[in-house]
C-alpha positions in Angstrom: 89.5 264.0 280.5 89.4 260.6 278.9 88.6 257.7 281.3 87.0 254.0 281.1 83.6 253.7 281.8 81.2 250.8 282.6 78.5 252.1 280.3 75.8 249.4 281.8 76.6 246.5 283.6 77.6 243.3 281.4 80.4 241.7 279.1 83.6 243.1 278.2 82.0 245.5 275.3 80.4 247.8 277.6 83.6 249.4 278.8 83.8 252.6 276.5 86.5 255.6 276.6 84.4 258.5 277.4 84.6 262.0 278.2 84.2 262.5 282.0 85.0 265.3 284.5 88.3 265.4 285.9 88.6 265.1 289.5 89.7 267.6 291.9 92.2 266.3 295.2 90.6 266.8 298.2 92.9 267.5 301.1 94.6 264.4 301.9 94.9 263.6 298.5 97.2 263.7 295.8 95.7 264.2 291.1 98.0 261.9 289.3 98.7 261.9 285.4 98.1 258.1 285.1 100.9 256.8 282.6 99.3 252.8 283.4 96.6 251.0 285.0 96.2 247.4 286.4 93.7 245.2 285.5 92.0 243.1 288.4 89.8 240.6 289.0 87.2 243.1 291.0 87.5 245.7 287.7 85.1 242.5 285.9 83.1 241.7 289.0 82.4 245.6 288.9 81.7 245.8 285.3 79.7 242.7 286.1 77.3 244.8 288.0 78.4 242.3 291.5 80.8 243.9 293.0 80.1 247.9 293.5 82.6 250.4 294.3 82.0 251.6 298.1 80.7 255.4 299.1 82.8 258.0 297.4 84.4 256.0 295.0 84.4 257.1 291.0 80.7 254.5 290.7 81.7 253.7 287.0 85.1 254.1 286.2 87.1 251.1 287.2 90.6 250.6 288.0 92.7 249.7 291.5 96.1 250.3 290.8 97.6 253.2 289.0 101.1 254.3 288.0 102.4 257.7 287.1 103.2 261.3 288.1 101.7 263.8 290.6 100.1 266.7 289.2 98.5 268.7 292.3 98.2 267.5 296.0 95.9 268.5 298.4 96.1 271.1 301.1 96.7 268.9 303.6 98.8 266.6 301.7 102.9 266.5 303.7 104.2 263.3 301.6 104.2 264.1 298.2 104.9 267.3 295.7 104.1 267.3 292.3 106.5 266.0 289.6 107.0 263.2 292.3 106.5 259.3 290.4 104.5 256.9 292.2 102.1 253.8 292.4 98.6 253.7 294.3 96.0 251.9 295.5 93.1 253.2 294.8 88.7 252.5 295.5 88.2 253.2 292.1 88.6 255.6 289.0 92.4 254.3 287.9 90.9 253.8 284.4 91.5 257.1 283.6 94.3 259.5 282.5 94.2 261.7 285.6 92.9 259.4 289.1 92.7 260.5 292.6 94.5 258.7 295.4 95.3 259.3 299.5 98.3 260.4 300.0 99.1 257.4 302.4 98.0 254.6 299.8 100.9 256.3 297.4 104.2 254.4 297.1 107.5 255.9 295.0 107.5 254.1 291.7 110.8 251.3 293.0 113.8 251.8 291.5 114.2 252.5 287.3 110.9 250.5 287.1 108.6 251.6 284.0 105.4 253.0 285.3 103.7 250.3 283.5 105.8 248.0 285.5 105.2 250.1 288.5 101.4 250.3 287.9 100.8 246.1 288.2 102.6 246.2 292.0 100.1 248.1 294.3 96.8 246.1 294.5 98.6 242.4 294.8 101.4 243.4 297.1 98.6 245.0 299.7 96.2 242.4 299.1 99.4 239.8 299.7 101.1 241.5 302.7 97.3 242.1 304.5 96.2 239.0 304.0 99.2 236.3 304.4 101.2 237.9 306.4 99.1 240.0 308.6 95.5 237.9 309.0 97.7 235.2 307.9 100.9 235.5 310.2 103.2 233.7 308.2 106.5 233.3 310.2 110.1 233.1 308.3 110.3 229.0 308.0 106.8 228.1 307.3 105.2 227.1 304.2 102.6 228.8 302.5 100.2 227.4 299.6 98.8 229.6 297.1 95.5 228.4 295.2 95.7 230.4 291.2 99.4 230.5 291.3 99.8 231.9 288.0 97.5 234.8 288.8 98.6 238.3 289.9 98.0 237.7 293.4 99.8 234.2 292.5 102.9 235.5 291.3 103.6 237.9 294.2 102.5 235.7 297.1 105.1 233.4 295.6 108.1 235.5 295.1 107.2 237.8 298.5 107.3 234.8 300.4 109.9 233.1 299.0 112.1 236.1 299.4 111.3 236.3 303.4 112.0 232.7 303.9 108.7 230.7 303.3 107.9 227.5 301.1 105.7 228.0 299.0 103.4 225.7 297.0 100.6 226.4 294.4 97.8 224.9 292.3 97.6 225.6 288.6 95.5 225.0 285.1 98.2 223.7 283.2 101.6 222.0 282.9 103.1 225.3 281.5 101.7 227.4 284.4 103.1 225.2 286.9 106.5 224.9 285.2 106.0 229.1 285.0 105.4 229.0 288.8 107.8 226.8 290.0 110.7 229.1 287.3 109.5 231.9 289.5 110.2 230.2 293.0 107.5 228.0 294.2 109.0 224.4 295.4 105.9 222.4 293.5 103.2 223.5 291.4 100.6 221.1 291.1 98.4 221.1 288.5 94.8 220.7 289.4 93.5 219.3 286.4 95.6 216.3 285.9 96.1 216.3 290.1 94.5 216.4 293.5 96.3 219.1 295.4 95.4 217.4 298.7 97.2 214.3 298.0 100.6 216.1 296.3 100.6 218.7 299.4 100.4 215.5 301.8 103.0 213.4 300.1 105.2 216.5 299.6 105.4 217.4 303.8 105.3 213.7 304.8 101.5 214.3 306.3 102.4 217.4 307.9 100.8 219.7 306.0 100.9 223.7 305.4 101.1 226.4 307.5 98.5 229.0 305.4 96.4 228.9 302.6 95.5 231.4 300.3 92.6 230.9 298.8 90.8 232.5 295.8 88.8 229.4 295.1 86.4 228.6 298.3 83.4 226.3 297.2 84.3 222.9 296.9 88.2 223.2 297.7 87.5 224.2 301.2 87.5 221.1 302.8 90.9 219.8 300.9 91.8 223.4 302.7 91.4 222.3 305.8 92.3 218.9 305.2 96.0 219.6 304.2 96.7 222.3 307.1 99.1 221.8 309.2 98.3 221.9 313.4 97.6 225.7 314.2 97.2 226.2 310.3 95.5 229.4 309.2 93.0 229.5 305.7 92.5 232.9 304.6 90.0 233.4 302.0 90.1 236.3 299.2 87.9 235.1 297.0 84.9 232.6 296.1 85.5 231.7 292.1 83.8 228.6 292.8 81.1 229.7 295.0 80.6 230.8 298.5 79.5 228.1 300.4 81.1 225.1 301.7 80.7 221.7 303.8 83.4 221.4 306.7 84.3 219.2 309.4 84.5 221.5 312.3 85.8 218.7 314.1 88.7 218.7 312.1 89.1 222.5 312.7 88.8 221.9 316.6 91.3 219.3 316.8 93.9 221.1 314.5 93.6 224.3 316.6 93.2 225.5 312.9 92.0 229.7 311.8 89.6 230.1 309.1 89.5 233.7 308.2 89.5 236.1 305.1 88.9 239.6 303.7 88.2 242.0 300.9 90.6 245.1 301.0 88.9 247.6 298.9 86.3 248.6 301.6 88.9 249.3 304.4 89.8 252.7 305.3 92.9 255.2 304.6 94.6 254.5 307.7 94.3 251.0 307.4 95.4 250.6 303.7 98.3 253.5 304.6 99.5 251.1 307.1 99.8 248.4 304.3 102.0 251.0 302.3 104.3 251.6 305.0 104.7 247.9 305.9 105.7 247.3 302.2 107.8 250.1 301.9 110.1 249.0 305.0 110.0 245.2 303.9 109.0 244.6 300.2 110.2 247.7 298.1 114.1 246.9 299.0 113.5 243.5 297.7 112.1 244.9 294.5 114.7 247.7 294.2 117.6 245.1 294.1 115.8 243.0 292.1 114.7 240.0 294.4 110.9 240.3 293.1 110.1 241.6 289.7 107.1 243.1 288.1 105.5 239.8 286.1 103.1 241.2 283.3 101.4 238.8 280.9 100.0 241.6 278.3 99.5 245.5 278.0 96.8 246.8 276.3 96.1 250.2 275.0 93.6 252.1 277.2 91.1 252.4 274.3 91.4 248.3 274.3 90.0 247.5 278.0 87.5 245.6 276.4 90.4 243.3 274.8 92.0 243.5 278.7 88.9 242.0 280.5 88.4 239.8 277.8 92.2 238.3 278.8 91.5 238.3 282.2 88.3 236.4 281.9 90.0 233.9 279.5 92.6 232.7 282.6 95.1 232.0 280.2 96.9 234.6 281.8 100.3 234.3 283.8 101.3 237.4 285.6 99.6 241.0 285.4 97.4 242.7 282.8 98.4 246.0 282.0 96.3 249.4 280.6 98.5 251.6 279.4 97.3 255.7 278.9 
């Protein structure tokens, strides 16, 4: 089959479609015909040569997220038959026309979605729903601030929580990724480079601060983090764009009662990441069935083109999803 692969580790030009072997479901798992791919931050970390895939994950062909229709399924495989249409999380290997996936990490493609629409939901809803609303525990009322608000992970934390009852603020680049933002449902986006979120957030909720923070950025925004939670506030960290360490008042931290906690998703087991797909299939796939969030995609590319796709992504001129389509 034709796949994506990181031919060495370095810039966008080293991704080259290839001839590779096509994989074989094991018995929990289910072969899909991939009809689209997303493109993620972790695909350029991997390609990178920073972030590897873990054990038993396709080691050079990238890709989280995957869209299209069942082929074969595994002997032990109960949920799924082929012909069926669905999305997936996946470790790795989505950059491919065929990719294998868990049964339990499968979701049915919502509603009259394209796949290609279909394909940019998986690995931003699980990453949202683990991380704000599970480590996070954001309650129906609260307020929720979202650092890279235009992002993929951006533009679902905002409309998920949104739809279940939450304020939500962000930080973007530019005037037209706020205004994009706040069109999309977030009460303010501020605009870091003209700004300082920590001031905007403070004025906005009278000194009161947020409830959660999620947080791409780390480095140096940590201590306006912590500075604009709220009492019993919670930071959860997904990702370190501007670097991994950080001076904080643990004082601060003490007196607010405040949680500082994060995770990476790709790592974690079947039964954990099947327990994200079940969560979003009771409380986030009726919302996108009727409409209440939609699929935000910036650009598709060709599959050939993944070196045009991770050259987008690494632009950040981006709002919304990147796309590969097979």
């Amino acid at each position: 089959m034709k796949a994506i692969v990181i031919t060495q580790s370095g810039g966008p030009e080293v991704l080259k479609l290839t001839d590779v072997q096509k994989p074989e479901p094991q018995p929990g798992e289910v072969l899909i015909k991939v009809a689209a791919a997303g493109v993620n931050r972790p695909d350029v970390a991997q390609r990178k040569g920073v972030y590897p895939p873990p054990p038993g994950a396709p080691q050079n062909i990238p890709g989280l997220e995957v869209a299209g229709v069942i082929e074969a399924v595994g002997s032990a495989v109960t949920l799924w038959k082929p012909g069926d249409r669905v999305c997936a999380l996946v470790s790795g290997g989505g950059y491919a026309v065929y990719c294998v996936a868990p049964e339990g990490q499968c979701l049915p493609v919502p509603g009259q979605l394209s796949f290609t629409e279909a394909a940019s939901l998986p690995e931003t809803l699980f990453t949202v729903w683990s991380n704000v609303f599970d480590r996070g525990k954001l309650q129906p009322g609260e307020s929720l601030l979202v650092h890279g608000g235009s992002s993929g992970i951006g533009v679902t934390a905002i409309q998920v929580a949104k739809a279940l009852g939450n304020t939500v603020y962000v930080t973007a680049g530019s005037d037209d990724k706020c205004r994009f933002c706040e069109q999309l449902g977030a009460a303010k986006a501020v605009n870091y480079k003209q700004e300082k979120f920590v001031e905007v957030i403070k004025q906005i909720t009278q000194g009161k601060g947020v409830n959660v923070i999620l947080d791409m950025i780390g480095g140096d925004y940590t201590p306006g983090n912590i500075e604009v939670l709220a009492e019993d506030g919670r930071l959860v960290m997904i990702n370190t764009m501007k670097g991994k360490d950080a001076n904080v008042d643990l004082s601060v931290v003490m007196r607010k009662r405040l949680t500082l906690t994060g995770s990476t998703l790709r790592a974690r087991d079947t039964a954990f990441k099947s327990a994200i797909a079940q969560a979003l299939l009771k409380h986030v796939w009726p919302l996108i069935i009727t409409g209440v969030i939609k699929p935000v995609i910036h650009q598709t590319f060709p599959a050939h083109d993944a070196e045009g796709a991770h050259r987008l992504m690494e632009s950040s001129s981006h709002t919304g999803k990147i796309v590969l389509e097979f």
